[in-house]
N, C-alpha and C positions, 0 to 999 in steps of 0.2 A: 139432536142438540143444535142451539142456532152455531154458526161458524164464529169463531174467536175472531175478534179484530187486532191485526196484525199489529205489535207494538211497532211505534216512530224509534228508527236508528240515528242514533246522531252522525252527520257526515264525515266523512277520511279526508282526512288531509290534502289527498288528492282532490277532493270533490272540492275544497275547499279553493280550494289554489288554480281550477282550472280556468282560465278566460272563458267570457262569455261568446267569444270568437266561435271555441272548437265547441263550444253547445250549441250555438246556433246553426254552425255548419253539421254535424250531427244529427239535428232536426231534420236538414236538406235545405238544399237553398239553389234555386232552378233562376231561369232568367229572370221571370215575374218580377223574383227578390232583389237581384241584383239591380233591373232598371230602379226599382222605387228606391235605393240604395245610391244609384248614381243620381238622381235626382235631390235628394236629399243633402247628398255630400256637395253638391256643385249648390245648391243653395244656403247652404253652412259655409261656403267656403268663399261666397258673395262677400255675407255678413264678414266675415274675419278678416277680408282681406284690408277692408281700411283699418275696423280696430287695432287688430296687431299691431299694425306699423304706428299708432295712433299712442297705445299704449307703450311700446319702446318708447318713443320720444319722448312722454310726458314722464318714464322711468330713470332718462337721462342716458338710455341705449341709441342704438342706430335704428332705422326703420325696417334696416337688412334683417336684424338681430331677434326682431318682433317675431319678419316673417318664418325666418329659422325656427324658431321656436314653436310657431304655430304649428310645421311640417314636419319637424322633428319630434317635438315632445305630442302633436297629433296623433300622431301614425301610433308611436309606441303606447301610449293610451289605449287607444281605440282597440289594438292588436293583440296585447296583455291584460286590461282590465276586466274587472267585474263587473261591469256596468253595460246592456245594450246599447245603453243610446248616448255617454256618455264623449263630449266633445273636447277633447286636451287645448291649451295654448296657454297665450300671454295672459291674465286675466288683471281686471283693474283692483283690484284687489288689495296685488301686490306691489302696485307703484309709491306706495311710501315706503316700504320696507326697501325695495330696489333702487330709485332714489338715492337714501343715507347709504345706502353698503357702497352703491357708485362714488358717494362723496369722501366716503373714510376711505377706500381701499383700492380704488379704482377699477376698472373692466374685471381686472386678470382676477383683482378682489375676489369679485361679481359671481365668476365661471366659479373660482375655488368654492366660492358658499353653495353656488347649487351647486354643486357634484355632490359635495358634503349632504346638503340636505335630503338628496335624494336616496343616499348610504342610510339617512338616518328614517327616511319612509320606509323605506325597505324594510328596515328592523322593525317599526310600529308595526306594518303590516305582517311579516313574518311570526312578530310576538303577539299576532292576535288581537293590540290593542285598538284596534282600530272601532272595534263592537261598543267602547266608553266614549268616544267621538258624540254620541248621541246625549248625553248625560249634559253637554256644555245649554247653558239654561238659553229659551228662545231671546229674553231681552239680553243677552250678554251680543248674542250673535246680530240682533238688531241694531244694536249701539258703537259695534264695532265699525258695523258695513255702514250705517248713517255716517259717522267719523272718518272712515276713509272715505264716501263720495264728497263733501264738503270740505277736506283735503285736498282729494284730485282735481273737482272744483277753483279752489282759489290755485292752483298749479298753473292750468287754466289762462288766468285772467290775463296776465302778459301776451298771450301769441294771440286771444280773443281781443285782444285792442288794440294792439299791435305797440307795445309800450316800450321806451326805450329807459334802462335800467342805468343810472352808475355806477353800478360797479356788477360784482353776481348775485344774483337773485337770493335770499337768505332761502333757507329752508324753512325751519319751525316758524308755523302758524303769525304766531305774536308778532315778529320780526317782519315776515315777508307782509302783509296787511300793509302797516306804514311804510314800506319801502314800494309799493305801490302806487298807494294813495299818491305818495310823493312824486311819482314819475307820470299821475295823469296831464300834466300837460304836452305829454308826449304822446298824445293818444292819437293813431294814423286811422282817420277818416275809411278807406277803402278797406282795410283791415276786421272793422268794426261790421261794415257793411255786408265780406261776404263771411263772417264767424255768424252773424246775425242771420244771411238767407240761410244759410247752413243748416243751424239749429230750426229756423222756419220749414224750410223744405222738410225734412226730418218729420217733423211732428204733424206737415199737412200731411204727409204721403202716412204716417202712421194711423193715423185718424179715415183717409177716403180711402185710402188703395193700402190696408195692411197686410195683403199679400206679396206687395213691393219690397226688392230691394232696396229702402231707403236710403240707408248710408251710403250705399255703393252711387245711385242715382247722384244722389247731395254731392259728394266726393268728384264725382268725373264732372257732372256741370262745373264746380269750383273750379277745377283744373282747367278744364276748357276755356272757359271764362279768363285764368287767368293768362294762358297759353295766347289765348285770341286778341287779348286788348293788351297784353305784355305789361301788366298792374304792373306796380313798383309794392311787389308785397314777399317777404321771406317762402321759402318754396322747399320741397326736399332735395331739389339737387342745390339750390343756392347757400343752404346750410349742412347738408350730408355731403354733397357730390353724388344725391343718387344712392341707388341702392344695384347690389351684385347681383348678374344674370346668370344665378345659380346657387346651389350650397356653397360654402366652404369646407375645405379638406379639414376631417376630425385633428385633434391636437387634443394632447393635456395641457392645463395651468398649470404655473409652477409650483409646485406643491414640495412644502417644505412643513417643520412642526413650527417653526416659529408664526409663516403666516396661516397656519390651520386655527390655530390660539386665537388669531386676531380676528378672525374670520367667523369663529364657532358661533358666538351669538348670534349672528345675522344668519348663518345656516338652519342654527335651531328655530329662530322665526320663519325661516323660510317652511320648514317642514313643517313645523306647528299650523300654519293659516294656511299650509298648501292642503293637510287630515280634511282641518274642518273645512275647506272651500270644496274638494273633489266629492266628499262625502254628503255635506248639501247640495250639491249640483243631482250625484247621482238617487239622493231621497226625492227632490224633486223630479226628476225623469221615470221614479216607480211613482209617484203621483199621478202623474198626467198618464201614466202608461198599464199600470197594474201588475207591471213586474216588481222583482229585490234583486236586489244585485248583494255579490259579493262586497261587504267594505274592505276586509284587508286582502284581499286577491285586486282589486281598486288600489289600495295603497302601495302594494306591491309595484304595482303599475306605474303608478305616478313617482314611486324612487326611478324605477328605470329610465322614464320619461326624461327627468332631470337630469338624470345622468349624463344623457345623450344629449340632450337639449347642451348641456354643458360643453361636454368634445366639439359640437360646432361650433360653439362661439355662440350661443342661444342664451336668453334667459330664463325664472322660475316659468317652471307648468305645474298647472292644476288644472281640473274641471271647471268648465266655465258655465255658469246658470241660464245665463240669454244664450252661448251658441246650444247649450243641450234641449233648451227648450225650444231653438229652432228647429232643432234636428229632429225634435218627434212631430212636430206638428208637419214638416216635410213629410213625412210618410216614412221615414227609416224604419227597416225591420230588424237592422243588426249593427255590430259593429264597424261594418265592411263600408258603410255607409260615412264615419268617423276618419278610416284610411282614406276612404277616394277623398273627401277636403282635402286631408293633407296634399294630395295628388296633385288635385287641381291647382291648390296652392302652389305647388314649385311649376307645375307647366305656366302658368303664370309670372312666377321671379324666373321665366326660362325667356318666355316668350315678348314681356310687356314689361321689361323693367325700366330702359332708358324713359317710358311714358311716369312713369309713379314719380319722376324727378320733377313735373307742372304740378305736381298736389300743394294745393298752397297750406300750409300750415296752423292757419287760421280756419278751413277747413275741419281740418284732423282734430284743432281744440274744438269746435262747434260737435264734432262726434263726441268727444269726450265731456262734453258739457252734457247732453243729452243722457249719457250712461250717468254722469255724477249724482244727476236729479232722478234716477231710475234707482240708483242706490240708497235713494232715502224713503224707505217704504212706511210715507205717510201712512197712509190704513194699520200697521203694523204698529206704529209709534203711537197714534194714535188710539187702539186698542190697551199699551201696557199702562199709558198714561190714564185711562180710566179705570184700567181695572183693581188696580193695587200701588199703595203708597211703597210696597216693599219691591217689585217690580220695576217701578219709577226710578228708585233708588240704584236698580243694578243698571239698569239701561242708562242714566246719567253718569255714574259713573267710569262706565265703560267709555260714551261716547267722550266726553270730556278728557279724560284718560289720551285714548285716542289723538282727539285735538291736540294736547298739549305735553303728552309726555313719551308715550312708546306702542304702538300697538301689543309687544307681545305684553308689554307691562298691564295694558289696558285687560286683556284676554284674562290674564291671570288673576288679576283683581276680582275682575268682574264674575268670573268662577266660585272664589272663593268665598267672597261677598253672600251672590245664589247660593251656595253651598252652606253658609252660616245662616241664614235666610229659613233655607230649607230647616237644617237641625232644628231651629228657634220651632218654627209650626211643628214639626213632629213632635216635639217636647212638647208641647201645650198639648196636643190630640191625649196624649196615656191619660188614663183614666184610673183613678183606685177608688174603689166604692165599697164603704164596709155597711154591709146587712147585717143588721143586728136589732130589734130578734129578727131573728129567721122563720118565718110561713110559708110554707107551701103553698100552692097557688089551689083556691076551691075546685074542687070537680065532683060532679054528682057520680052517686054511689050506684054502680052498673052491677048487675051480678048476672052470671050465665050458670044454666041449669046441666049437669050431669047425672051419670046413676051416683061415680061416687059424693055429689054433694053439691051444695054451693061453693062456687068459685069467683074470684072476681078478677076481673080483665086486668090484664098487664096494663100499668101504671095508673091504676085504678085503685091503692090497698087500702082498706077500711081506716078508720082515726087509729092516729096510736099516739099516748103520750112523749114517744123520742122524736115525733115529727113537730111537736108544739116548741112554743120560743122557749129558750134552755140559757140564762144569764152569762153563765160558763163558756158560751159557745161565739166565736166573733167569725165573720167571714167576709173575704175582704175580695172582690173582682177587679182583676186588673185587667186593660185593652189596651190595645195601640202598638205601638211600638217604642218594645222598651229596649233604651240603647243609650250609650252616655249622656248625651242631650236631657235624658227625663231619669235616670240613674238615681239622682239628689232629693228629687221631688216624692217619687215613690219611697225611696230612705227614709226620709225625712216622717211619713205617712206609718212608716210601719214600724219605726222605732215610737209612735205615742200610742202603742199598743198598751193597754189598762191592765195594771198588776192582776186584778179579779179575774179575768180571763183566765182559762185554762186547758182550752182548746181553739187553735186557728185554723182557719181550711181555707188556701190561696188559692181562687178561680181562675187558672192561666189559660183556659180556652178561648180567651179573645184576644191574646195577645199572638202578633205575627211573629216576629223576631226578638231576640235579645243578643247583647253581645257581650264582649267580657267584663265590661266595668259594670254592666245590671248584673250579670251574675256574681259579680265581688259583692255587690251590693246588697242582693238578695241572702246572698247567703249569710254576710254579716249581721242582717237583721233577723233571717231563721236562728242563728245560734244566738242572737241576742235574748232573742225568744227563747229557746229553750232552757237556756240559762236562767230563766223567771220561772222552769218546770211549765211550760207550755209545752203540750200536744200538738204536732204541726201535722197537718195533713196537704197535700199536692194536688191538685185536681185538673184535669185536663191539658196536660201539659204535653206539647206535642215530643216525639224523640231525640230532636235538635237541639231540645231547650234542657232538656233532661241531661242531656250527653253535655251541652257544657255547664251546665253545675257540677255536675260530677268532674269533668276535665278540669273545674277551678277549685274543687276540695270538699264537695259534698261528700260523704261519707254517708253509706249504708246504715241504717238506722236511725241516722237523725230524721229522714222527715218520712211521713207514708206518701206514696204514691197511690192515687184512685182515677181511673178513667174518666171519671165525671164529675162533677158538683154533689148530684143525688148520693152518690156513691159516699165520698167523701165526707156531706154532713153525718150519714147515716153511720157510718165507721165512728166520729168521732165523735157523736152522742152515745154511740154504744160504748164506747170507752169509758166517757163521762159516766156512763149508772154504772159503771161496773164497779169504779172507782170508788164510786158512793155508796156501794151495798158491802165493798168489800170492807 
């Protein structure tokens, strides 16, 4: 007898929850791994080191705070999560969300909302939600990320011109535009000059030499430059004082219920775009890599990160897309590769902090200019805007959204939106098709020879008059999926069922699902039937579908059950002559 094939076990909770850390160590992991590991991480940690601090500032944090967060909410990341190649920090993402929470609530705000948010990953990923993460529709996730580069973008535009504002800069979109405009004839020449080689250098080195650290390049020339000729241009020590040559000692925020209240919305965004950012980051890096990662042992991760990231004085972390996709093209084989950035990162705020105070700041916007336009994935926008007028619709909505009213507002819209979208096409797909008369399909007449006799082949039976069309007899096939959405339609269809009728037989073999409002439905139109003295017959109707009829008040004997269509006519023609003989 050939050997059984072992059935698939669903995984233990352990298995579920364990980082990908202690499986890769597990596997083994000798020198070979760890060099292409420290390679990787000291080139992830090139990349991060200006972002970070690039991203703090344009979130309205310190440049210290950025790198905090990078080493902080890094390590724990990399050292907790589900993901191999998965790289934690600041991400540009969240600088409008971080931004507003900085402007309503201040720093201490700031720290309270990520701690919060990280409490509230935790439980996502704990309660397993993390596996619906994937359900949110691609143009929602298009719309949002186009919305916030074109945000961070016009953030931007003051420290890239170097423009002098009267008074603070507005926030929302509409506002800050003309309060712009209005201050270009403050526009400082040298400012312009090096936001501009910035961005230049940037995209020559990306184009000839994209093996390079570009940013890092771009970044220390800028500084050099402006270290050497002593510009008259804003700088991080001229505006921070610089940044600390070290962590800061952990702390709680002041955490009271009054300011948890004030705080929650900004925490629950925080968590919400931290799901979907860490969870596309690490889909991406099973793309390029051909691994899966854990999403809620991932999620899990990323509360912790937060957490921590918080106690220093850090801001939100998630998964970042460009460092994780740096980090596999580096050669990383694990997570360990994710720790050592972190590493490097603080031997660096250890070693070279008093120098990060020449970074001139125009600089750090030409970094951030570069990510903003990397955030609008033309080709992507481009594709939803041909493919579909209903597509079109979510992806505007979101991005606009976005612009002008709230990211998470945008998110949820734009879900909901897809998610009605979706219903509306699956309602159209159900299909009800009534065959009437009913024929059987021709097939030539086979006979095989025995001693007892002629016999003919299975599903071969000679003519019989109950297989002929029968007035009496109506049969109706339904497909698709039937579920509220298409509930009214199929009703509607089987309530103009014809008095003369006397026998029904419903084709449910092609139908995937139903839920409770089809099965209210269904059944209201089976007794409807019966009530006219119609014969109901079931046909193919899987155990699920069966079980909830029954669970919403189908009762034994109202309708027959038959495995099949063939079955099913053949029952309920044979009823019909019995009827008519008796």
């Amino acid at each position: 007898m050939p050997a059984s094939t072992p059935r698939a076990t669903a995984p233990t909770l352990a298995e579920l929850y364990t980082p990908k850390l202690v499986t890769t160590l597990r596997e083994g992991y000798g020198p070979a791994r760890l060099r292409a590991d420290a390679i990787a991480g000291l080139t992830v940690a090139i990349v991060a080191l200006p972002l970070s601090m690039a991203i703090a500032i344009a979130s309205g944090a310190t440049p210290g705070a950025g790198l905090t967060t990078a080493i902080v909410g890094g390590f724990l990341v990399s050292a907790l999560g589900g993901s191999r190649y998965q790289i934690g920090g600041p991400a540009g993402a969240f600088i409008v969300l971080v931004a507003a929470c900085i402007a309503r609530h201040g720093m201490e705000g700031l720290i309270l909302a990520t701690l919060m948010s990280g409490v509230f990953l935790m439980l996502i990923g704990g309660l397993r939600l993390g596996t619906y993460i994937k359900y949110i529709p691609h143009p929602v996730t298009v719309g949002f990320t186009a919305g916030i580069g074109v945000i961070i973008l016009s953030s931007q535009l003051k420290d890239l011109f170097g423009l002098t504002l009267a008074g603070p800069e507005p926030g929302p979109l509409a506002e800050k535009l003309p309060a712009l405009a209005a201050a270009l004839p403050s526009l400082n020449g040298i400012t312009l000059a090096l936001s501009a080689g910035t961005i230049g250098l940037i995209l020559l080195l990306r184009r000839y030499r994209p093996h390079w650290p570009g940013l890092l390049i771009a970044v220390v020339l800028a500084a050099g430059l402006t270290a050497g000729l002593d510009l008259p241009v804003d700088t991080i020590a001229s505006r921070f004082g610089g940044i600390p040559a070290g962590l800061p000692a952990p702390a709680l925020p002041d955490v009271s219920v009054a300011k948890m209240l004030a705080v929650l919305p900004e925490a629950i965004g925080f968590a919400l775009l931290g799901a979907i950012e860490s969870l596309l980051s690490a889909v991406v890096a099973d793309g390029m890599t051909g691994r899966r990662h854990r999403a809620n042992c991932e999620l899990v991760a990323q509360g912790v990160a937060n957490i921590g990231s918080a106690l220093f004085g850090g801001i939100c972390v998630t998964g970042t897309i460009a460092r994780t996709a740096t980090n596999v093209r580096a050669g990383a084989t694990s997570p360990v590769s994710g720790m050592l950035h972190a590493v490097f990162l603080l031997l660096f705020l250890i070693v070279a902090a008093p120098l990060a105070g020449y970074i001139p700041l125009a600089a750090l916007a030409g970094v951030l200019a570069v990510v903003a336009w990397n955030m609008l994935e033309r080709h992507a926008i481009g594709t939803i805007l041909r493919h579909s007028r209903a597509d079109t619709l979510v992806f505007g909505a979101t991005f606009f959204l976005t612009l002008f009213r709230d990211l998470t507002e945008a998110i949820l819209v734009g879900v909901a939106l897809g998610g009605a979208i979706f219903i509306d096409r699956m309602a159209r797909l159900v299909q009800v098709e009534q065959h009437k008369p009913f024929v059987g399909e021709d097939a030539a007449d086979r006979l095989s020879g025995s001693d007892s006799g002629l016999q003919y082949l299975r599903g071969e039976a000679p003519f019989a008059a109950g297989v002929a069309s029968d007035p009496d007899l109506v049969v109706y096939r339904l497909s698709g999926a039937f579920f509220f959405g298409s509930a009214a339609t199929v009703g509607a269809v089987l309530d103009r069922i014809a008095d003369r009728h006397r026998a029904l037989v419903l084709d449910f073999s092609g139908v995937a699902l139903m839920d409770s409002t089809a099965a209210l439905t269904m059944i209201g139109a089976l007794r409807k039937a019966s009530g006219r003295n119609v014969t109901l017959h079931l046909a193919g109707a899987s155990p699920a579908i069966r079980g909830a009829l029954a669970t919403h008040g189908l009762k034994d004997g109202e309708v027959q059950v038959h495995p099949d269509l063939d079955t099913a006519v053949r029952a309920a023609r044979l009823a019909l002559d019995q009827a008519r003989t008796s």
